[in-house]
C-alpha positions in Angstrom: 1.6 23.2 29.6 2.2 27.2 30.2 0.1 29.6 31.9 0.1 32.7 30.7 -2.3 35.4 32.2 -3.4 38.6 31.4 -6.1 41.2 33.8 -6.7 44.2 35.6 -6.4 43.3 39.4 -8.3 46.2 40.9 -7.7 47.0 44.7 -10.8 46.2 46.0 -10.5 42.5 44.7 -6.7 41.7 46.6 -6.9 40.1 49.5 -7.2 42.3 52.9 -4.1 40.5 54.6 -1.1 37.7 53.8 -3.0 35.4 55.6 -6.0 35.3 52.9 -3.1 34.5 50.2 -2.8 31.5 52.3 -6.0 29.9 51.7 -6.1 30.5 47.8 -7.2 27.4 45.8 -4.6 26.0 43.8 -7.5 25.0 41.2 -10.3 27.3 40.6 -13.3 27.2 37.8 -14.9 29.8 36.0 -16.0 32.6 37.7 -19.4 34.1 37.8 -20.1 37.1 36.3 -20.0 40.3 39.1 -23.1 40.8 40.6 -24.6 44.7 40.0 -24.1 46.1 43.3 -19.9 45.1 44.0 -20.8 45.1 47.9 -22.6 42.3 47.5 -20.9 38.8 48.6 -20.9 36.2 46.2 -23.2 33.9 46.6 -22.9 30.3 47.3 -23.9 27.4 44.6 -25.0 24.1 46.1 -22.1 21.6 44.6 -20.0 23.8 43.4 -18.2 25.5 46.3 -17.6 29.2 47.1 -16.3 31.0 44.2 -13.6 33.4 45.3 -12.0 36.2 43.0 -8.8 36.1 43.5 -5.7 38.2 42.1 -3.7 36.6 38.8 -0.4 37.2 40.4 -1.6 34.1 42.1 -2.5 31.8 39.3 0.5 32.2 37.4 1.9 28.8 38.7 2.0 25.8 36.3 -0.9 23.5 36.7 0.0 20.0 37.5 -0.8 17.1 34.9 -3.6 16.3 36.9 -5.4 19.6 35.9 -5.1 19.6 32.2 -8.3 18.3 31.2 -9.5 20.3 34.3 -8.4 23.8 33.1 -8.6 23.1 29.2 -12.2 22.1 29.8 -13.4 25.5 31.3 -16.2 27.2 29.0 -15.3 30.5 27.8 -17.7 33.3 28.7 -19.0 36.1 26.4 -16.7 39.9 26.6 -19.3 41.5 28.6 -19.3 39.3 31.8 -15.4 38.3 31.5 -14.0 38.5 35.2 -11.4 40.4 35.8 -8.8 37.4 35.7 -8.6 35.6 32.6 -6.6 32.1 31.9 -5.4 30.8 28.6 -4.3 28.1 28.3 -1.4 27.1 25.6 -0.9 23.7 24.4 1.9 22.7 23.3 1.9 18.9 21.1 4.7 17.1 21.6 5.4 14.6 19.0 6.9 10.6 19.6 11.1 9.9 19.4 11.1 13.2 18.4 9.4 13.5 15.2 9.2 17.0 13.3 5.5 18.4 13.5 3.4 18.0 10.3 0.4 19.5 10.9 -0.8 21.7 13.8 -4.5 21.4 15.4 -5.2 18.0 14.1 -3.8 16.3 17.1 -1.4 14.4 15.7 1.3 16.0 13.9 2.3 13.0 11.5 2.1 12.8 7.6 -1.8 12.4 6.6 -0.9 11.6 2.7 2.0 11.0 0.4 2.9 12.8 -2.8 4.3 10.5 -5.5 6.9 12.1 -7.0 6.5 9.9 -10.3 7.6 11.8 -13.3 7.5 15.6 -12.1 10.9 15.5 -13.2 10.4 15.4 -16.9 7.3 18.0 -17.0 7.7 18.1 -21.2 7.5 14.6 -21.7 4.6 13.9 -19.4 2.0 14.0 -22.6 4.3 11.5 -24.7 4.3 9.4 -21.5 0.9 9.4 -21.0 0.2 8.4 -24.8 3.0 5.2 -24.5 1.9 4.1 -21.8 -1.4 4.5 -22.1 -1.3 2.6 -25.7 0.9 -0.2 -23.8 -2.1 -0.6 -21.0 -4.5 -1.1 -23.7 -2.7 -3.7 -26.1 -2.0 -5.3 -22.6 -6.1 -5.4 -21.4 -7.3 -6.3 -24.6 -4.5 -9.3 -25.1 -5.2 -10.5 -21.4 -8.6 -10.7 -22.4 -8.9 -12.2 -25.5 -6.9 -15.1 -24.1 -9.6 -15.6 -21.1 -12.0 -15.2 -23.7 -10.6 -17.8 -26.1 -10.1 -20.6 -22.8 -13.8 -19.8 -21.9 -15.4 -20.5 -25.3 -13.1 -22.8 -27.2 -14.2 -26.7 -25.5 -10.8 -27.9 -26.8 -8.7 -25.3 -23.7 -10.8 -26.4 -21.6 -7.3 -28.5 -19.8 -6.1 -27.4 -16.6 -2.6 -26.1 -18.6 -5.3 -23.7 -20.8 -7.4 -22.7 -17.5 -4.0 -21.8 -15.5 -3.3 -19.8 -18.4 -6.5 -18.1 -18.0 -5.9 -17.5 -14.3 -2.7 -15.9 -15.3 -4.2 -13.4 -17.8 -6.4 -12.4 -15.2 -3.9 -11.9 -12.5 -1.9 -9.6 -15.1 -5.2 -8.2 -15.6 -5.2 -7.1 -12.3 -1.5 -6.8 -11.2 -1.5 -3.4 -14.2 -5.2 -2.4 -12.9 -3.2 -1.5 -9.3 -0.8 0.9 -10.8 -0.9 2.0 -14.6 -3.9 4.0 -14.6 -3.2 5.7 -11.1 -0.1 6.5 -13.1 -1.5 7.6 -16.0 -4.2 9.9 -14.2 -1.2 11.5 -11.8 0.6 12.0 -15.5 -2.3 14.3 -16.4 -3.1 16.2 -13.3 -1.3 18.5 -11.0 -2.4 17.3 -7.8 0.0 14.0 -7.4 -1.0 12.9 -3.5 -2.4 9.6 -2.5 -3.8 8.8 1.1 -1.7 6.5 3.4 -5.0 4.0 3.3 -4.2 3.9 -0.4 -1.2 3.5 -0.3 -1.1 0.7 1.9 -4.1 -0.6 -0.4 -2.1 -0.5 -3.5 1.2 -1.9 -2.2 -1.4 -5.0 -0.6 -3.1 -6.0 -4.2 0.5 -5.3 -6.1 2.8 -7.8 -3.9 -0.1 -9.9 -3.8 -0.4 -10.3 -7.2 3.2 -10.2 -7.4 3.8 -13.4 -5.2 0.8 -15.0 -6.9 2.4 -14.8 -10.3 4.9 -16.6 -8.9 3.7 -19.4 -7.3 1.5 -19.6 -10.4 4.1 -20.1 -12.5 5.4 -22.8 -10.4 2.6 -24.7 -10.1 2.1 -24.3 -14.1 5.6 -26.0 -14.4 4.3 -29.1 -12.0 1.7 -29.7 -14.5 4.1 -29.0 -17.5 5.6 -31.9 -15.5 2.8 -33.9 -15.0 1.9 -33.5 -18.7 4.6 -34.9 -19.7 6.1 -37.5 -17.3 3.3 -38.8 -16.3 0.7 -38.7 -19.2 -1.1 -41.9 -18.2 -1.9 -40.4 -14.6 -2.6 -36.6 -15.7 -6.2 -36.9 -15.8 -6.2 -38.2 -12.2 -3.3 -35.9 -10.7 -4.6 -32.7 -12.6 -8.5 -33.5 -11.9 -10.5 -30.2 -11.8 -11.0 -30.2 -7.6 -7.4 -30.8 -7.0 -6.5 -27.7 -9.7 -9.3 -25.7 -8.1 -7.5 -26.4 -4.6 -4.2 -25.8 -6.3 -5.3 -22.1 -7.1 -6.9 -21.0 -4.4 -3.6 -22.6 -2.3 -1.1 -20.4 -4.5 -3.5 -17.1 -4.0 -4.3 -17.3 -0.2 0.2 -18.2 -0.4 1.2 -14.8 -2.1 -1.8 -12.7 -0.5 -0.2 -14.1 3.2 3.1 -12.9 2.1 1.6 -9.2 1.2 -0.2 -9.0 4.4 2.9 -9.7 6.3 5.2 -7.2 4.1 2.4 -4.6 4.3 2.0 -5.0 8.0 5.8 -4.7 8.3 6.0 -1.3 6.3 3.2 0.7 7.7 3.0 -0.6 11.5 4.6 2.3 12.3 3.9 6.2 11.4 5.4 8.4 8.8 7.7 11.8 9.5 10.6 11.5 7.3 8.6 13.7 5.1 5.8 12.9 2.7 7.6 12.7 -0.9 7.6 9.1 -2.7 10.3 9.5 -4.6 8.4 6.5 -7.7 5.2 6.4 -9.6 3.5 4.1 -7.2 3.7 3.0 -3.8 6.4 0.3 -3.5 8.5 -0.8 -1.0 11.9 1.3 -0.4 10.6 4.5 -1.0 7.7 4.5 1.4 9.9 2.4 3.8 12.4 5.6 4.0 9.9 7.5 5.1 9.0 6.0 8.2 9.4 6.9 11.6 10.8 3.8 12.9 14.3 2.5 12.6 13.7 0.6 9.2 16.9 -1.7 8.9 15.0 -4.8 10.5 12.1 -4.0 8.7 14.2 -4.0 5.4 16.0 -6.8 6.2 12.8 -9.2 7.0 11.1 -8.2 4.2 14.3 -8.8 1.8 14.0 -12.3 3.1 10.8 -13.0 2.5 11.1 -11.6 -0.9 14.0 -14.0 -1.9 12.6 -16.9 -0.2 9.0 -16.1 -2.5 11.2 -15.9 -5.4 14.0 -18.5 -4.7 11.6 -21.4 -3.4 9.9 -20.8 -6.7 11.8 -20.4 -9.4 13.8 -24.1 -7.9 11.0 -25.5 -7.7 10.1 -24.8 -11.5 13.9 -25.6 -12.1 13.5 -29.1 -10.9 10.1 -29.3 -13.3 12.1 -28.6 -15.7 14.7 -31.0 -15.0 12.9 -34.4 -14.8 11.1 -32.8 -18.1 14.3 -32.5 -20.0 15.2 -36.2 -18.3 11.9 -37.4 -20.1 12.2 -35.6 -23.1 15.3 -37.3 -24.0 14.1 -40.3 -23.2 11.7 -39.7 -26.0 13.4 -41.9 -29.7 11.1 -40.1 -32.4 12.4 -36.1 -33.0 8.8 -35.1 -33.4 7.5 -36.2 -30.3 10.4 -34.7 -28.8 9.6 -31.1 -30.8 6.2 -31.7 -29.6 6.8 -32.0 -25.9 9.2 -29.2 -26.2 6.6 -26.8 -27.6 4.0 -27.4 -24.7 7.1 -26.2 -22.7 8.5 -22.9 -24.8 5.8 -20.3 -24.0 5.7 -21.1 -20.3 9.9 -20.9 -20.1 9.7 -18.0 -21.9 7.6 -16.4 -19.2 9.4 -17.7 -16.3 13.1 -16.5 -17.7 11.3 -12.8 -18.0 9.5 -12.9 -14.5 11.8 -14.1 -12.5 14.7 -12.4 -14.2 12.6 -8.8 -13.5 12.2 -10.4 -9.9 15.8 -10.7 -9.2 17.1 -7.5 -10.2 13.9 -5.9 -8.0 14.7 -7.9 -5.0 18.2 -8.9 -5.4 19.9 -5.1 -6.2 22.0 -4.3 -3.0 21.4 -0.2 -3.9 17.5 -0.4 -4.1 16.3 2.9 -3.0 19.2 4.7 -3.4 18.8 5.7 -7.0 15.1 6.5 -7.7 15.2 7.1 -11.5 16.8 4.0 -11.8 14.3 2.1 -9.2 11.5 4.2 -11.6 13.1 3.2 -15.2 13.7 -1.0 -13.2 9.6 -0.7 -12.6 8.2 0.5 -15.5 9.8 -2.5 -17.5 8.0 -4.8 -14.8 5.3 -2.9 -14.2 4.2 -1.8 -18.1 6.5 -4.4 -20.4 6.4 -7.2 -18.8 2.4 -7.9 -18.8 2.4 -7.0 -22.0 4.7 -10.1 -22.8 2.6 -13.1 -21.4 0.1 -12.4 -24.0 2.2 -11.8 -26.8 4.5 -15.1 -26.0 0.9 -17.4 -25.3 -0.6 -16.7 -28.8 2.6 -16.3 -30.9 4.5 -19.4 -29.5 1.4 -21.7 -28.8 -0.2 -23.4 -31.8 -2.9 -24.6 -30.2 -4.0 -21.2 -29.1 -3.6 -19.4 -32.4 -6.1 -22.1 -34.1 -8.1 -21.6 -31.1 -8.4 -17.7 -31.9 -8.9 -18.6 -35.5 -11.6 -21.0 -35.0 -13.6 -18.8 -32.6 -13.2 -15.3 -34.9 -14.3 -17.6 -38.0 -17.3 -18.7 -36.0 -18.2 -15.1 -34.8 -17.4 -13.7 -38.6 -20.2 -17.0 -39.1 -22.7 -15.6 -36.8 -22.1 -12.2 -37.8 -23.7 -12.7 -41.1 
């Protein structure tokens, strides 16, 4: 903290002798405004001491830490009863490790809100974006939600393979509700920021979902191997509490995973500037913004990552293995091309997840090329939900008479 004064220090206010300078208070508080006649001696204020007038060439020592709060505090009085010595007092923030200042006068000098870069880059292609992506979002909603539709009113889903299909709609439904249309708004205005609480918000609900996916996939595979290895027992493995249990087990799993990845990223503040370089919040881009030394941080969440996606996408392996085992156990062709189909839509899935998965999490140059890391997540982030939908009702007999059955009986009530 610096001093710096500024007065008139008449004559008759310096002190008579060296001595006086002596006894000069080393804090002071604000002075009184001078009384109308100047002979007359200050007068004395019961708790507050004697106020003394005293020349500036004596204040203009720094004021010890003690006496910030002190000094800083002292009410300012109006022009016309200023004394003749005057204090200001200059703050100066200093930052932690060193970080550049942000922002002055709001105390804390740190990046407030991001700015996501998305596709400033390609300013005449924004509109056609918007309209692509835009159409994409739709055909996506509207196939996520016929096929929740469909499992809800046709009695003949209602299986736990059908209802875990259902689930996965809706997670799809939700996992393009976190990003497209914050994408597709910030493709149509100018302003492009987004608070660091929703930031942190979105990245929470997309790795979430993310994880979820995956361990929903897996645990669609155990009951593709239930199905099918065990077809006496299925009613009694798969019974509706145990899939209930099952669901909520593979949601509170990924959610767990996000809270531990999100708490990672954004335990620490932001200085590195306040640029995204992507279209949504994800993981390397904001990470290289922190504050903080981010290697660890990097490093523990690129192991989580893999073990999310490694542990599952074994697990679903090994499904898949006794499944084969049994199929070929099977003599007659047709129940073999029977059991196979079941199994198509869901592998079909799995080989485009996980295969979007690994090149996210697996790339050793993630970050370090963002329209690559931008082109990588609008594939897994636009294309890929727009598959699951497309694969369930092309590839799955049973759903395609399903949708047939329940349009014919609405075309019925309809007239």
């Amino acid at each position: 903290m610096r001093l710096r004064a500024r007065a008139q220090n008449p004559a008759h206010l310096r002190p008579s002798s060296p001595q006086a300078r002596q006894h000069l208070p080393t804090t002071f508080s604000p002075l009184p405004p001078p009384p109308s006649n100047r002979n007359q001696a200050p007068r004395h204020r019961p708790g507050k001491g004697l106020d003394r007038r005293f020349p500036c060439s004596q204040v203009l020592k720094l004021a010890s830490p003690s006496q910030k709060h002190h000094n800083s505090a002292m009410p300012s009085s109006p022009a016309s009863e200023r004394p003749p010595c005057e204090v200001e007092l200059a703050v100066t923030a200093y930052l932690p490790n060193g970080a550049p200042e942000k922002q002055r006068g709001n105390g804390t000098g740190l990046v407030t809100e991001f700015v996501l870069v998305g596709f400033s880059n390609l300013p005449d292609l924004r509109t056609t974006l918007f309209a692509v992506f835009l159409l994409t979002y739709l055909v996506t909603l509207s196939g996520n939600v016929t096929i929740i539709a469909i499992v809800h009113a046709d009695r003949t889903l209602h299986t736990p393979m059908y209802r875990f299909l259902a689930v996965l709609s809706l997670s799809e439904t939700c996992y393009t509700l976190v990003t497209i249309p914050n994408m597709l708004a910030h493709l149509l205005m100018e302003s492009q920021a987004i608070s660091i609480s929703g930031c942190r918000a979105q990245m929470f609900f997309f790795l979430g979902l993310g994880c979820s996916h995956c361990f929903l996939l897996t645990l669609m595979g155990y009951d593709r191997y239930v199905a099918i290895c065990h077809p006496l027992r299925y009613s009694v493995i798969m019974r509706p509490t145990v899939c209930l249990c099952l669901g909520a087990l593979v949601f509170c799993s990924g959610f767990s995973v996000a809270l531990m990845e999100t708490c990672m990223i954004f335990s620490s503040p932001f200085c590195r500037g306040d640029r995204v370089e992507h279209f949504f919040c994800d993981i390397a881009p904001v990470l290289k913004l922190s504050c903080a030394d981010s290697a660890r941080k990097a490093l523990g969440i690129f192991f989580l990552s893999v073990l999310v996606v490694l542990v599952s996408f074994l697990l679903i392996l090994l499904s898949y293995a006794f499944i084969v085992a049994a199929i070929l156990r099977i003599r007659s062709a047709a129940g073999r091309r029977k059991a196979f189909s079941t199994c198509a839509a869901h592998l079909t899935v799995v080989v485009v997840h996980f295969g979007c998965a690994s090149i996210i999490c697996l790339r050793p140059d993630s970050g370090a090329n963002p329209a690559q890391d931008r082109l990588v997540a609008v594939f897994y982030t636009v294309v890929t939900p727009l598959l699951n939908p497309v694969v369930y009702t092309l590839r799955n007999q049973e759903v395609r008479v399903a949708l047939k059955r329940t349009l014919a009986r609405s075309c019925g009530v309809l007239r």
